[in-house]
C-alpha positions in Angstrom: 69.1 23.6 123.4 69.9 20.0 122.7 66.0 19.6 122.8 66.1 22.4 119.5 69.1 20.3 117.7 67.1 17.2 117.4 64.2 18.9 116.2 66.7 20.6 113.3 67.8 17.1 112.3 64.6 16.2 111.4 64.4 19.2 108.8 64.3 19.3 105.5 68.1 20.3 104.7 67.9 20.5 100.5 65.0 22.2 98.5 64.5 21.8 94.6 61.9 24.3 92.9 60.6 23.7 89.5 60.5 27.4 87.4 59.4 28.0 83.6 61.9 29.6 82.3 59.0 32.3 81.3 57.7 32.9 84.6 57.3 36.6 85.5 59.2 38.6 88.8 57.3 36.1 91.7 57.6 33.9 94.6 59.1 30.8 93.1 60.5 28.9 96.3 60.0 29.4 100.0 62.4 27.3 102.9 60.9 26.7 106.0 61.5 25.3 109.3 59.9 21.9 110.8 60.1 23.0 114.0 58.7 25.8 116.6 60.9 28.3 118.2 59.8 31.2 120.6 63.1 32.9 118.7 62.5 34.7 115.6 64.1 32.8 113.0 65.9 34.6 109.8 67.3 33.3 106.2 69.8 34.3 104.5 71.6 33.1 101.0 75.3 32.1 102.4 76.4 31.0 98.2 74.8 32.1 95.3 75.4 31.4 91.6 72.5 33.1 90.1 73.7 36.8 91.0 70.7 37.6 92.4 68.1 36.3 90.4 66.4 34.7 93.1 66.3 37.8 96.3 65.4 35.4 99.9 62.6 37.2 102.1 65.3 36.6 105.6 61.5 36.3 107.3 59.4 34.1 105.4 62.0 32.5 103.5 60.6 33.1 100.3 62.1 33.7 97.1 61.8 36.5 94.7 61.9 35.8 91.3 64.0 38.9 90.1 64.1 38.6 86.3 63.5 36.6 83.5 65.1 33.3 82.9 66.5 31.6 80.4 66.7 28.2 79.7 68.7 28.1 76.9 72.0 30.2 79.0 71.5 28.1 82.3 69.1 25.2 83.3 69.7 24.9 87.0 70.7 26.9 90.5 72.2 26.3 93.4 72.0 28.5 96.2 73.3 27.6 99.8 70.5 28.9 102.5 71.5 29.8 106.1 68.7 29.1 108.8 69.2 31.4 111.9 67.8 31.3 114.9 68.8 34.8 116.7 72.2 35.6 115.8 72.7 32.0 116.0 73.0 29.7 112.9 71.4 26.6 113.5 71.4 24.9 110.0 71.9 25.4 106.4 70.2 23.5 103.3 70.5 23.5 99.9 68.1 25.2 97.3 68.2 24.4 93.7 66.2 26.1 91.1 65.5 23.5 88.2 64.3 25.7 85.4 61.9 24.9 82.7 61.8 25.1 79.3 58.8 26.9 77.0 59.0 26.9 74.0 60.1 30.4 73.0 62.7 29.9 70.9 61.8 29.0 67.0 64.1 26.1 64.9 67.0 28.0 63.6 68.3 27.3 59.7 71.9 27.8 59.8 71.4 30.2 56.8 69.0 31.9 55.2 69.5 30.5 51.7 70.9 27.3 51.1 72.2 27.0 47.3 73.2 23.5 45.4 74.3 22.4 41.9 73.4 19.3 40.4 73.6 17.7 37.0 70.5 17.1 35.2 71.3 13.3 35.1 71.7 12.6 38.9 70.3 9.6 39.9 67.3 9.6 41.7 67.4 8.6 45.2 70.9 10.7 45.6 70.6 13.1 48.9 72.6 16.5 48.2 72.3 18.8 50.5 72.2 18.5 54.4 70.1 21.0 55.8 71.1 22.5 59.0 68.7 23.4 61.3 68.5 23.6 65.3 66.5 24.3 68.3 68.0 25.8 71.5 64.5 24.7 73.6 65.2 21.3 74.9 62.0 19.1 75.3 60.1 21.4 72.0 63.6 21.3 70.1 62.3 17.6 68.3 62.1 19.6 64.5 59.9 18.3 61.3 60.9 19.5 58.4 58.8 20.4 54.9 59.2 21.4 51.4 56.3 23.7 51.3 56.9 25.8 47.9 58.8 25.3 44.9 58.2 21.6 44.7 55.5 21.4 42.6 56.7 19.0 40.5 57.3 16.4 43.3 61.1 16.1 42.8 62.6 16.8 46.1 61.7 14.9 49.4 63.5 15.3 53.0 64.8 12.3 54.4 64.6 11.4 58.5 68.1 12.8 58.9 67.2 16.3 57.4 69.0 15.8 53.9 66.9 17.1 50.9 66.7 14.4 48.2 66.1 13.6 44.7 62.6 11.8 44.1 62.3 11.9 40.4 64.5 13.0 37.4 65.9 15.9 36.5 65.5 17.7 32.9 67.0 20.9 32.8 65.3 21.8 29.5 62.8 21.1 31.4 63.4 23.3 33.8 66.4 24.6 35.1 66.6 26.0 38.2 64.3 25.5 41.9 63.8 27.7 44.0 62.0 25.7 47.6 61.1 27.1 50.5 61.8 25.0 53.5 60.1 25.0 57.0 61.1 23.8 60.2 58.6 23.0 62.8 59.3 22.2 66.5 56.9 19.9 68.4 55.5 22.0 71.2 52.1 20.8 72.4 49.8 22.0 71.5 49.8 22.8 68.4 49.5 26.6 68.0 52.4 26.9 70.5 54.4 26.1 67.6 56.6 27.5 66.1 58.5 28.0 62.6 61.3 29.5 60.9 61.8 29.2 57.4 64.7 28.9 53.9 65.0 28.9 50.8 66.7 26.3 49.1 67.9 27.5 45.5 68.9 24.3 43.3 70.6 25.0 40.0 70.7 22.0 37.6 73.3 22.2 35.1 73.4 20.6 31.7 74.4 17.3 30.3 74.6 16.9 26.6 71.5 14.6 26.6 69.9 16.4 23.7 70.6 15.9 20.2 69.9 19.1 17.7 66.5 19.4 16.1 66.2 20.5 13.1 63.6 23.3 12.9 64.1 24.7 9.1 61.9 23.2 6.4 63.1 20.2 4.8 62.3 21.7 1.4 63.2 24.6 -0.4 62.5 26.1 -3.8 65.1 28.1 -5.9 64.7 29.7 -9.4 67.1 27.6 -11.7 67.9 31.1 -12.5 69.9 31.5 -9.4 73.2 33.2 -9.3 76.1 31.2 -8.1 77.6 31.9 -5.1 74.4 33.0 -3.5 72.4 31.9 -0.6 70.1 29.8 -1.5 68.5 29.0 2.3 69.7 28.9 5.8 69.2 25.3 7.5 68.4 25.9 11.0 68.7 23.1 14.4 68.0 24.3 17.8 69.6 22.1 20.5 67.9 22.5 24.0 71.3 22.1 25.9 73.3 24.8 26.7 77.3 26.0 26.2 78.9 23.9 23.6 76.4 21.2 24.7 74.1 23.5 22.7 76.7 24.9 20.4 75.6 23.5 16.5 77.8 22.8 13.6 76.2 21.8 10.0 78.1 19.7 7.7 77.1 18.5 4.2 76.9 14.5 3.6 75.6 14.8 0.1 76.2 18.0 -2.2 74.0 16.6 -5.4 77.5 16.6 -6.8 79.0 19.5 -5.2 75.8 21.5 -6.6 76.2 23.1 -2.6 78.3 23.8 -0.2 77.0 25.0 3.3 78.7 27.7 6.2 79.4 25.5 9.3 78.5 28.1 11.7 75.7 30.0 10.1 73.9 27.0 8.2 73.9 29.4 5.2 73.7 26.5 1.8 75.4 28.7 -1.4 75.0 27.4 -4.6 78.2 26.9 -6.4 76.4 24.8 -9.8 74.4 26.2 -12.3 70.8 24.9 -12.0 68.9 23.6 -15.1 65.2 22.8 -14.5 64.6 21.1 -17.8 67.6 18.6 -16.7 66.8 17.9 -13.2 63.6 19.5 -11.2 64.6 18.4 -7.7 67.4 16.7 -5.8 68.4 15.6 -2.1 70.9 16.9 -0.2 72.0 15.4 2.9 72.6 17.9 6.0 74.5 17.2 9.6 73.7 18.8 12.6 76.0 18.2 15.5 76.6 19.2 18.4 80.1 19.9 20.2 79.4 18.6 23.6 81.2 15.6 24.6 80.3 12.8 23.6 78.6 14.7 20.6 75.3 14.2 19.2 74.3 14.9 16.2 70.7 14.4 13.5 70.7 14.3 9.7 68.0 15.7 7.6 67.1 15.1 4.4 66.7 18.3 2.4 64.9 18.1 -0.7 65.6 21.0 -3.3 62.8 22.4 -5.6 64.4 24.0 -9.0 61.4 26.4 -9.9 61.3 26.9 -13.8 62.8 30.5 -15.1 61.6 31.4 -18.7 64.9 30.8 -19.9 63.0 29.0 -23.5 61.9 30.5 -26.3 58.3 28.4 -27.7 59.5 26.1 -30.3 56.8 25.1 -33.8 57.7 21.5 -34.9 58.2 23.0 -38.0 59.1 26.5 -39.1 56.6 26.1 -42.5 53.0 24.5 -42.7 51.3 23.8 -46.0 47.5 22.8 -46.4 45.2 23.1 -48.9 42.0 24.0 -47.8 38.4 24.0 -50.4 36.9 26.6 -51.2 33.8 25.8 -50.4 34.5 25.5 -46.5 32.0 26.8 -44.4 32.4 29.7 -42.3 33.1 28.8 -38.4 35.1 25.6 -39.9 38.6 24.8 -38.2 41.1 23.9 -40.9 44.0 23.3 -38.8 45.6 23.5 -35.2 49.0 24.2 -35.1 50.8 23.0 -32.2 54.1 24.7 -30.1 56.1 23.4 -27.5 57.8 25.2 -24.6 60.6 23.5 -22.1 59.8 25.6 -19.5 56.6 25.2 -17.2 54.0 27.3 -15.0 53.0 30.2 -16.9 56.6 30.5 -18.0 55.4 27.4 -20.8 51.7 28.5 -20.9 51.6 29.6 -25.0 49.1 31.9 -26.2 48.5 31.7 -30.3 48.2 35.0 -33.0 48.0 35.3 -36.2 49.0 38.3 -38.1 48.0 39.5 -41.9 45.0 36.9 -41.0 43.0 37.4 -43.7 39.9 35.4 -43.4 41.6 33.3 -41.2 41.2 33.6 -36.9 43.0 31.6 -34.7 42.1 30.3 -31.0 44.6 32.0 -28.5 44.7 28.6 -26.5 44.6 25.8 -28.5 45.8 26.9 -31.4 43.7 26.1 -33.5 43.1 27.7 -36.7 39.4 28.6 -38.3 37.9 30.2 -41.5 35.9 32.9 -40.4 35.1 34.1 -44.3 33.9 32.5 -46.9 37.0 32.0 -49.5 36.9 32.4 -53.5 39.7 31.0 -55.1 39.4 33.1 -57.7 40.2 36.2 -56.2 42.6 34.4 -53.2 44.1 31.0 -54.3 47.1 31.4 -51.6 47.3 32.8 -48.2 50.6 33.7 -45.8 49.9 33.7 -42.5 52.4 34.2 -39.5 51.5 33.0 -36.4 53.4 33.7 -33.3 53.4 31.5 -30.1 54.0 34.0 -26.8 55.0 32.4 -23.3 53.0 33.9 -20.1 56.0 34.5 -18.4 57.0 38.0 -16.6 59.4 38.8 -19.6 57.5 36.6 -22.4 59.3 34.6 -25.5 58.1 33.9 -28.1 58.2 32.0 -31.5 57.4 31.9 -35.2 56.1 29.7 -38.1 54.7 30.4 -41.3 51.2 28.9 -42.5 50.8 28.8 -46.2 47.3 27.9 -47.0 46.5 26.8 -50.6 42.8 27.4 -51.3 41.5 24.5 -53.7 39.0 24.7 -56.7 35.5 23.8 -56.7 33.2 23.9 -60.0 31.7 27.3 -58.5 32.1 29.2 -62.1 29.9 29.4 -65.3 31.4 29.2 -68.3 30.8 32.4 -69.5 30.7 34.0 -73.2 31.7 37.0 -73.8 29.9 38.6 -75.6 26.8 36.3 -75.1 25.5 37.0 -78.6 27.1 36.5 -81.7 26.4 37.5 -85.7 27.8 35.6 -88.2 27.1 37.5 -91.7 27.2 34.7 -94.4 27.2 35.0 -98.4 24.4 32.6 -99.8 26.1 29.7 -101.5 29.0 30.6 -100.2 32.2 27.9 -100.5 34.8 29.5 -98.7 35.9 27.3 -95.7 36.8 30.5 -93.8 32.4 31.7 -93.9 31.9 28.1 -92.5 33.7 27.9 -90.1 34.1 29.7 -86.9 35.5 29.2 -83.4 33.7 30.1 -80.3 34.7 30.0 -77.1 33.9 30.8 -73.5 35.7 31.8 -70.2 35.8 29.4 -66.8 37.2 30.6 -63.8 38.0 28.0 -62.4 40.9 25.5 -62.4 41.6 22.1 -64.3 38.9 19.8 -64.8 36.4 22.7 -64.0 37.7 24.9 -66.7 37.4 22.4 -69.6 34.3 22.9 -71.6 33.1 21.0 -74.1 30.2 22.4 -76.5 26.9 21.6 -77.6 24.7 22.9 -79.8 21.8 23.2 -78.0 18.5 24.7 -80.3 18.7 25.2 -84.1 20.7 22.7 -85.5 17.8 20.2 -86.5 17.8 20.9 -89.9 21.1 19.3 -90.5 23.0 23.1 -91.7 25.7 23.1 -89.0 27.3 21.1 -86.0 29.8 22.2 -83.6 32.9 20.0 -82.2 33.2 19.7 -78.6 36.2 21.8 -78.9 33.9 25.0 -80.2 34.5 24.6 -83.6 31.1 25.7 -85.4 30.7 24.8 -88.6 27.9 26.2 -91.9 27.5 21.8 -93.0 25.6 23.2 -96.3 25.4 26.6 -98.2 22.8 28.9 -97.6 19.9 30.3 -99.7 19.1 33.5 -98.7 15.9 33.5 -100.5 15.1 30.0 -98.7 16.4 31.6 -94.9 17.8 35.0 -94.5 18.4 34.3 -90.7 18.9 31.7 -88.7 18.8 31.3 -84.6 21.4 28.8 -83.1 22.2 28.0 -79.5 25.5 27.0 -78.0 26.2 25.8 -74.7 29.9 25.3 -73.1 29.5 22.5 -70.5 32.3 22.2 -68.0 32.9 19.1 -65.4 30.8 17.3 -62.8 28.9 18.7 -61.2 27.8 20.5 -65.0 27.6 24.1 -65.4 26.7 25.7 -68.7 26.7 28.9 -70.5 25.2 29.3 -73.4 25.9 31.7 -76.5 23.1 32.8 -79.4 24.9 32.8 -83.1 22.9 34.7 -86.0 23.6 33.9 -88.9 22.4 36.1 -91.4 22.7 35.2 -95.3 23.9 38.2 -97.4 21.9 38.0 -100.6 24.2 37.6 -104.2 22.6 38.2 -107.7 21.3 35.1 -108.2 18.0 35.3 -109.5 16.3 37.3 -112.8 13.6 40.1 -112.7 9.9 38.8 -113.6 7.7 40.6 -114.8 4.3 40.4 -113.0 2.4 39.6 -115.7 3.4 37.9 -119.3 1.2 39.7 -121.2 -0.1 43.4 -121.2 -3.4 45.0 -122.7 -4.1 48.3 -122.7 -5.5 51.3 -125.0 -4.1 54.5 -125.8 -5.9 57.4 -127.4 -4.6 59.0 -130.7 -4.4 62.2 -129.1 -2.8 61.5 -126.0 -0.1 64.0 -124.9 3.2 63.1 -125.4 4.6 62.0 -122.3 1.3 60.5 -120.7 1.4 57.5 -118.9 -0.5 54.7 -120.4 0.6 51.8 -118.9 2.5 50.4 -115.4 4.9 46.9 -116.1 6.4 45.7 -112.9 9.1 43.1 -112.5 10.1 42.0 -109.1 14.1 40.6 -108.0 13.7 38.1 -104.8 17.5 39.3 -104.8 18.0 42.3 -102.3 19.3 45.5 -103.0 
């Protein structure tokens, strides 16, 4: 017996076992003896704080791995192990069950969606949100943590302590809201024994007023001058990118043109409260404020240049209401005689004129320039004075229009032959005649035409050689001598009327014819007649023929 005692002293009396705490229902331990016995010796568990996860084989000492472990809820056991020899307990030793951790358990976020609201003007560098993540495995629970969507813009990092941070700025106009996925990774070995869990980090970044409006309206506008007051005449416009009364916009009016506008703070609607007048003033600035009503505010000017488009609101007006020009008549056909000129305050096609002539006679006029031409040829002596009216007409929508009057003189040229009438003339005259009233006579002829071309003077042209008459240049004709019938009984004289340079004649052809008097005796033929009559010659009976002749007539 004491032989047995000594050889229990030298026994093992405390076991330690080593178990994953994913190991499967098996032997995990076994307590044995260090000494021989011809008695069969039994175990048994004497304390046991692992209710019966680990079951003792009382024979081989062995022990049974009953169900799974878990690391995480307990990492060691301590059971108390009797050794029996017989019915008679010889020793007792200690057992403890060290268990092991696996990895099996992934990082844990401590929510699902982390949320955080910065301004848009954080510094860079600032960390804002601690991310809460753990791992109940022990040597695997060493976590790295990743932005691994939503970060495409490279602003966020993680720092070594877990806290997600600001790497670059912030512009919510930009962009105004990130939505990152996160990812925790334990550190198992190897690798694809890994594993992950994973959040969403939703970052909202609210607005400072670090935008000044924009204007986005034109900065020019065209209205009619025709414009009714009170009206609209445009709507300024200004977007600002911020948002709530950072974004709200106000317009104000720095320059009215005189209080020509006023402008709706709210709306940006500009009303005209002044008549416009083109012809006074074409354009004019006004100056319009956008602000904004964050705090501070921020505001941009704009200078808004006004257009005043031209309404035909003027009638064409002639420099003169009557034009007089004299005009030969010997123009050419085709010729221009005159351009006649109106004026018209408005512009466009509102002061675009357009020319007509009416009762125009020979007379056309060019619809453009105005200009007026002779289209027939024109005798003075039918049409010494034309009237014409011509009429300016505006282009515009409802046209206007003006009048003036063109009295055109015609002017004489030596176009007319002095004419006779009749051509021929008889002049009966009584031989040696002395009454002044048979020698003289006045002739005269007819010239159409005016002044110096309708003076004649007159000639005798043919038959006035012999010295019998003359004629002054003022068509008197005079008989110079008496006639002798018996000498001329007619004579044949021509007379010309010359009028002024350059000379045209007519010409008129006088008879005179000399009505014969009893002037002269009878004589007989012969002085002296012979002849012989028989003595018994009939009574009655011709004997002889005396003839006398008269060189009078009748």
């Amino acid at each position: 017996h004491n032989r047995w005692r000594t050889q229990m002293a030298s026994s093992r009396t405390v076991y330690s076992f080593k178990v994953k705490e994913d190991t499967v229902p098996t032997v995990v331990g076994k307590v044995e003896t260090v000494f021989e016995s011809l008695t069969h010796i039994t175990y048994s568990v004497q304390e046991d704080d692992g209710e019966n996860l680990f079951l003792l084989s009382p024979l081989s000492g062995e022990f049974l791995l009953s169900r799974s472990l878990d690391f995480e809820a307990q990492r060691f056991y301590i059971l108390t192990v009797a050794v029996q020899e017989g019915d008679l307990q010889v020793s007792s030793v200690r057992v403890y069950f060290n268990v092991l951790d696996v990895n099996d358990n992934p990082p844990v976020f401590s929510q699902d969606t982390f949320y955080a609201s910065l301004l848009e003007d954080i510094q860079v560098g600032t960390c804002f949100l601690s991310l809460n993540v753990s791992d109940k495995d022990d040597d695997n629970g060493d976590l790295k943590l990743r932005i691994v969507g939503g970060n495409e813009e490279s602003v966020f990092f993680i720092n070594p302590m877990g806290s997600l941070c600001l790497i670059a700025e912030l512009d919510r106009e930009r962009k105004s809201s990130y939505n990152l996925t996160m990812t925790a990774n334990d550190c198992a070995q190897p690798v694809f024994l890994q594993l992950t869990s994973t959040a969403h980090v939703i970052v909202v970044v609210n607005d400072v007023n670090d935008n000044a409006p924009l204007f986005v309206s034109a900065k020019s506008a065209c209205i009619p001058e025709d414009t009714a007051l009170h009206s609209v005449v445009m709507t300024v416009h200004a977007k600002d990118e911020d948002t709530g009364s950072n974004g709200d916009v106000l317009y104000y009016l720095n320059s009215t043109s005189d209080g020509m506008f006023i402008i709706e703070s709210r709306s940006g609607k500009m009303y005209l409260e002044e008549p416009l007048d083109r012809e006074q003033l074409d354009s004019l600035t006004v100056t319009v404020t956008a602000t904004d009503r964050g705090s501070p505010q921020l505001a941009t000017t704009m200078n808004l240049t006004v257009h005043v488009e031209d309404a035909n609101d003027h009638d064409p007006e002639f420099s003169q209401s009557i034009y007089s020009l004299t005009v030969g008549e010997d123009l050419p056909r085709g010729k221009s005689v005159f351009q006649v000129q109106a004026h018209d305050q408005d512009i466009g096609k509102n002061g675009q004129l357009r020319y007509m002539l009416t009762h125009t006679g020979p007379f056309v006029v060019d619809d453009v320039r105005g200009v007026v031409t002779i289209m027939e040829r024109l005798d003075r002596e039918k049409d010494s004075n034309y009237t014409l009216i011509i009429i300016a007409v505006d282009q515009g929508n409802i046209p206007r229009s003006a009048t003036a009057t063109i009295i055109v003189t015609v002017l004489d040229i030596n176009d007319f032959l002095p004419l006779f009438s009749p051509e021929t003339l008889v002049i009966n005259v009584t031989e040696n005649a002395d009454d002044p009233s048979q020698l003289t006579h006045q002739v005269s002829a007819l010239d159409e035409d005016l002044g110096a071309n309708s003076q004649l003077t007159y000639f005798i042209q043919k038959g006035a050689s012999n010295g019998l008459f003359s004629i002054t240049p003022n068509g008197t004709f005079q008989i110079l001598h008496s006639l002798d019938r018996e000498k001329e009984s007619l004579y044949i004289i021509t007379i010309i009327a010359v009028d002024s340079l350059p000379p045209l004649t007519g010409t008129l052809t006088i008879y005179i014819a000399v009505e014969d008097i009893n002037d002269n005796h009878p004589e007989f033929t012969e002085k002296l007649y012979n002849t012989i009559v028989s003595e018994d010659s009939p009574t009655h009976t011709v004997f002889a023929m005396v003839t006398a002749s008269d060189i009078d007539e009748g």
